[in-house]
MIGUDO-773318 format. One record per residue: residue in three letters; x, y, z of N, C-alpha, C in turn. Coordinates in steps of 0.02 Angstrom, whole numbers, plus 50000, padded with zeros to 5 digits. Last residue first. Example, Ala and Ser with C-alpha at 12.3 -4.5 7.8 and 13.67 -1.06 7.14 Angstrom:
SER506424988850354506844994750357506455000250394ALA506604971650390506154977550390506604983550390
REM end
This chain:
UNK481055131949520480655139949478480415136549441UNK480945122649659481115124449598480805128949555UNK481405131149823480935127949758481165127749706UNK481775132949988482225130549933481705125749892UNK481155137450132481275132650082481435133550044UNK481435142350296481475145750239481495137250205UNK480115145550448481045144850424480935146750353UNK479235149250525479505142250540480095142250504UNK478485160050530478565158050597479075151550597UNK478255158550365478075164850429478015158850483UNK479465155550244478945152350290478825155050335UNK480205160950133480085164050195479295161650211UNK481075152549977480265157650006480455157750101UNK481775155849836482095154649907481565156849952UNK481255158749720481255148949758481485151149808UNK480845166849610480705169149672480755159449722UNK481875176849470481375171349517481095171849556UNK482275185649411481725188349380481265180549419UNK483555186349421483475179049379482805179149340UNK484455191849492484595195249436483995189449398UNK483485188049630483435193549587483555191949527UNK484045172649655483305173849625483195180849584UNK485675172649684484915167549653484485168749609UNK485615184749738486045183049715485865177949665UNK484425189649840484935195549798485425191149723UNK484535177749892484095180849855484295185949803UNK485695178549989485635173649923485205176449903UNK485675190350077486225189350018485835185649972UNK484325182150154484345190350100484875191950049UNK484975172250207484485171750174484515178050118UNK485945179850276486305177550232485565174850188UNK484935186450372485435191050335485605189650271UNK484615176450442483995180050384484375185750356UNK485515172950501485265167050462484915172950416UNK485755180650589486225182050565486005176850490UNK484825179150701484565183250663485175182450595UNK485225171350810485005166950723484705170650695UNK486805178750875486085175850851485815172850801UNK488205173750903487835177050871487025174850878UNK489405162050917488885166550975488505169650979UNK489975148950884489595153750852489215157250905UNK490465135950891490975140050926490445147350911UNK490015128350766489675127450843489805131950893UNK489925137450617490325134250660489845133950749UNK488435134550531488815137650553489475136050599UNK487515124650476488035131250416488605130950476UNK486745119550587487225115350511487625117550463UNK486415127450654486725120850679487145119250630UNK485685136850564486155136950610486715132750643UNK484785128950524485185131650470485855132050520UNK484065127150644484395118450607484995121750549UNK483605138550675483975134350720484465126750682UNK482815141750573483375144650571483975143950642UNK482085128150473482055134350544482775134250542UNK481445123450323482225124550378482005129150416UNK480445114450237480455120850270481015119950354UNK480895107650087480595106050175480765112050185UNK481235109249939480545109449982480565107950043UNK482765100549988482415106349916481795103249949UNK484235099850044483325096350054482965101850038UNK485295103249991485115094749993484475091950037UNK484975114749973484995110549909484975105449925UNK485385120450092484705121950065484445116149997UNK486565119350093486245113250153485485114650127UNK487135124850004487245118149987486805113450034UNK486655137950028486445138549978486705127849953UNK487795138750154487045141350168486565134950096UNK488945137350076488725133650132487955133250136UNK489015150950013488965143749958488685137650016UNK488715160350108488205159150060488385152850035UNK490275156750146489615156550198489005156250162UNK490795159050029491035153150072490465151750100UNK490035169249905490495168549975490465159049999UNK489675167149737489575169249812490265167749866UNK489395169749584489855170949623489595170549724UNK488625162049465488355163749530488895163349581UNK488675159449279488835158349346488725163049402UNK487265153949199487585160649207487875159549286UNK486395143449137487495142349131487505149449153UNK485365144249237485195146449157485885147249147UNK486585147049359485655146949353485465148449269UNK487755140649471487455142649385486845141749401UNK489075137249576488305137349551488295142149507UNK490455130349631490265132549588489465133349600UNK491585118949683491315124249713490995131449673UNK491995108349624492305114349592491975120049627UNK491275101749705491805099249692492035107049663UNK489795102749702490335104249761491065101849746UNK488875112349597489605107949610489855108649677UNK487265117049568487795118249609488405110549605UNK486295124949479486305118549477487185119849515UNK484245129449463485055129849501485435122949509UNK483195126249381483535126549343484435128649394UNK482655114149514482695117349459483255119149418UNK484115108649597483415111949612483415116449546UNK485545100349599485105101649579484225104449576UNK487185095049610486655094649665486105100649610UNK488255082249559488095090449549487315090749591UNK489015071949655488675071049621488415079549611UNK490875069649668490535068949698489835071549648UNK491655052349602491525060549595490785061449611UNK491785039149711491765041049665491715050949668UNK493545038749827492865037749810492425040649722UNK494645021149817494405028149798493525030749771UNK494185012549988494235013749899494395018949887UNK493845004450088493585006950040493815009849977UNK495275003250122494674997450120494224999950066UNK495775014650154496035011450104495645005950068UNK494955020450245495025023150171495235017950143UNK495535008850348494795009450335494605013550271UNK497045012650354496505007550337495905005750300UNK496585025650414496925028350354496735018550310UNK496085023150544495695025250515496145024750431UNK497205015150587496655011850602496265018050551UNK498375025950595498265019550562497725017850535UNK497805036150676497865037850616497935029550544UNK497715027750807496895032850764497045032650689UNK498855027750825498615019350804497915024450776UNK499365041650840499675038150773499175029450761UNK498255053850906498385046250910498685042450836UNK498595069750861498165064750863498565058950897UNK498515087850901498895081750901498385076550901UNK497805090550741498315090150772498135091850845UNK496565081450689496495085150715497285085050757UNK495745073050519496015071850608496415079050619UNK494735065850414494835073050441495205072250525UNK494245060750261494115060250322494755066950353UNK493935064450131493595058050159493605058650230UNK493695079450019494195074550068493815071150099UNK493115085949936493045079949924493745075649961UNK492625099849977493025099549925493315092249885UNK491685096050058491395098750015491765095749965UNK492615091550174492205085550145491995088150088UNK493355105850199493565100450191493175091450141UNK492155113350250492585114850206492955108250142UNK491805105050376491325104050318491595106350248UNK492965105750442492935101050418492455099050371UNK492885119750459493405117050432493155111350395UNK491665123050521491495124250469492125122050436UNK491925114850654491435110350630491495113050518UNK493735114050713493105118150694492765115950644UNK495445116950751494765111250766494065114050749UNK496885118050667496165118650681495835113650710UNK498005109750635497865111550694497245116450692UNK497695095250502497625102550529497525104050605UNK497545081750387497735083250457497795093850464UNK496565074550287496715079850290497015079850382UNK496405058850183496435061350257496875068550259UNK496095052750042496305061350074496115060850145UNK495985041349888495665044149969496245048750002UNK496115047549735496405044949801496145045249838UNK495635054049616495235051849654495605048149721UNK495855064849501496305062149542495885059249589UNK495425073049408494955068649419495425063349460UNK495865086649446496205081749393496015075349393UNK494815090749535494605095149486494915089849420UNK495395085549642494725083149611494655087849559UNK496635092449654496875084149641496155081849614UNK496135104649692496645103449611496595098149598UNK495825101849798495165102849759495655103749687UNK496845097349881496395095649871495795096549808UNK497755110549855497865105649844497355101149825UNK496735119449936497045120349854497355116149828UNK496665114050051496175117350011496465115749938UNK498275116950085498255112150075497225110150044UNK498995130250003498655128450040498445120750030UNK500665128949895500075129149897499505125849954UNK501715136149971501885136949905501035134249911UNK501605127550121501865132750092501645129650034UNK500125123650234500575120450184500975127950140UNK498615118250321499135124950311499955122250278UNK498455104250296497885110050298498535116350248UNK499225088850252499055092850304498655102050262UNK498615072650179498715080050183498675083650236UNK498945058450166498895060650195499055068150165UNK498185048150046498505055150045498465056350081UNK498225031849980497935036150006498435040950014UNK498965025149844498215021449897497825026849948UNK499235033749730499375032349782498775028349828UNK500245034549561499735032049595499745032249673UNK500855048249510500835043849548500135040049569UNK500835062749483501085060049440501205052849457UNK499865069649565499745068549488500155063949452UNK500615069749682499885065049683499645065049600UNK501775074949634501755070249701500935062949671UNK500995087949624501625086349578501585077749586UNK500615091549766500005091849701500285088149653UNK501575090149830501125087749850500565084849787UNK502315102849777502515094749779502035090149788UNK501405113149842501625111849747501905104549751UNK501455110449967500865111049936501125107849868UNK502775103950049502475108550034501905107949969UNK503365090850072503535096750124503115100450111UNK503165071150049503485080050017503235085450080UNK503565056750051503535061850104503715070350045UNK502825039750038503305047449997503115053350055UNK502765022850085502765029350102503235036550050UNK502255008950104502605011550067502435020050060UNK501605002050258501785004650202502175006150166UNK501884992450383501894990850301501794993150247UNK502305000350482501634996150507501624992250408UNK503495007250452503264998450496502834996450523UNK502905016550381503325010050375503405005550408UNK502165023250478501705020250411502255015050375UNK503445029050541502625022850580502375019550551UNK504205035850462504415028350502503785025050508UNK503135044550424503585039850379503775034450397UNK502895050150548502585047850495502815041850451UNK504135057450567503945052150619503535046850589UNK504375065850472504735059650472504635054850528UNK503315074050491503255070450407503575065950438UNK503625080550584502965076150622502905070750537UNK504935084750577504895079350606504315077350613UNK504495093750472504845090450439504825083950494UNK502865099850432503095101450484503805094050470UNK502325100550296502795103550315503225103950372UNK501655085050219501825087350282502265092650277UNK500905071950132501015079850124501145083150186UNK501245054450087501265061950166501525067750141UNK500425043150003500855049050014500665056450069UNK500765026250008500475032050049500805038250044UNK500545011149938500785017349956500395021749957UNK500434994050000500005000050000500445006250000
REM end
């Protein structure tokens, strides 16, 4: 089984290296983003360890280069972050799984395994309400092929709305599920980003799908 370790930090790469070697891998170790990307294009690998924060290219950017080159490896992402909107970041862009500096090296085994078991996964599927038609892979939406620039936080908003088109969301569950848990704000902050997307969606479009359920939340229609 080879395994390639995208790591800058040079002794947590070469601790790595040893472990995943004598537990029986076959192991590559690069330092920084561009190698990484170089690394995983020009190689087959059973799985990818990636770390987050990476020179020359973010480790984000890595990731979503390697699905964009229909590079399908399984991707355990390592990062000293800990935070719910990281790791949703992370799965969007089509990483599998997700550990948290400092970890457990038998965690990292035992889970990096379990990718391997499974497979590489397939590409992930374009998500669809009416004529809006969103990528999470290339992190993208179009309405009638006219692309639909948004933010991080709108594209979030506008992906948990898409994967349940007609039910009516209270702005407790939007909340829960957009936002980071660490979040102190109110859930007025929900009918803010509601109002971006509209603006963004439905105006230039002459629509109206993003509707305002009185007392209970917001649904997502097809025009």
């Amino acid at each position: 089984m080879r395994v390639l370790v995208v790591e800058d930090e040079k002794v947590l790469a070469e601790t790595l290296r040893r472990g995943l070697t004598g537990e029986g891998f076959v192991v590559d170790v690069v330092h920084d983003g561009v190698s990484g990307l170089w690394a995983a294009t020009e190689n087959p690998y059973d799985a990818v360890i990636l770390d987050l924060m990476l020179p020359g290219k973010h480790g984000y950017t890595v990731l979503k280069e390697m699905r964009e080159r229909l590079i399908w490896s399984p991707v355990m992402m390592l990062t000293a972050k800990d935070g719910e909107y990281d790791q949703t970041d992370a799965f969007d862009l089509g990483a599998d799984d997700y550990l948290t500096k400092p970890f457990s090296f038998l965690v990292l085994v035992a889970r990096l395994r379990a990718l391997i078991r499974r497979g590489a996964p397939e590409r992930p599927v374009n998500l669809t309400v009416g004529s809006l038609v969103l990528d999470p892979l290339r992190r993208s939406v179009h309405r009638h092929g006219t692309e639909i620039s948004l933010t991080a936080r709108e594209f979030g908003l506008l992906t948990y709305l898409m994967r349940r088109p007609g039910e009516v969301l209270s702005k407790a569950e939007i909340l829960d599920n957009v936002w980071d848990p660490m979040f102190e704000g109110g859930d007025n902050v929900v009918e803010v980003y509601v109002g971006y997307l509209r603006r963004k969606i439905d105006a230039p479009f002459k629509t109206n799908t993003l509707l305002t359920v009185r007392g209970m939340g917001y649904r997502l229609l097809p025009d």
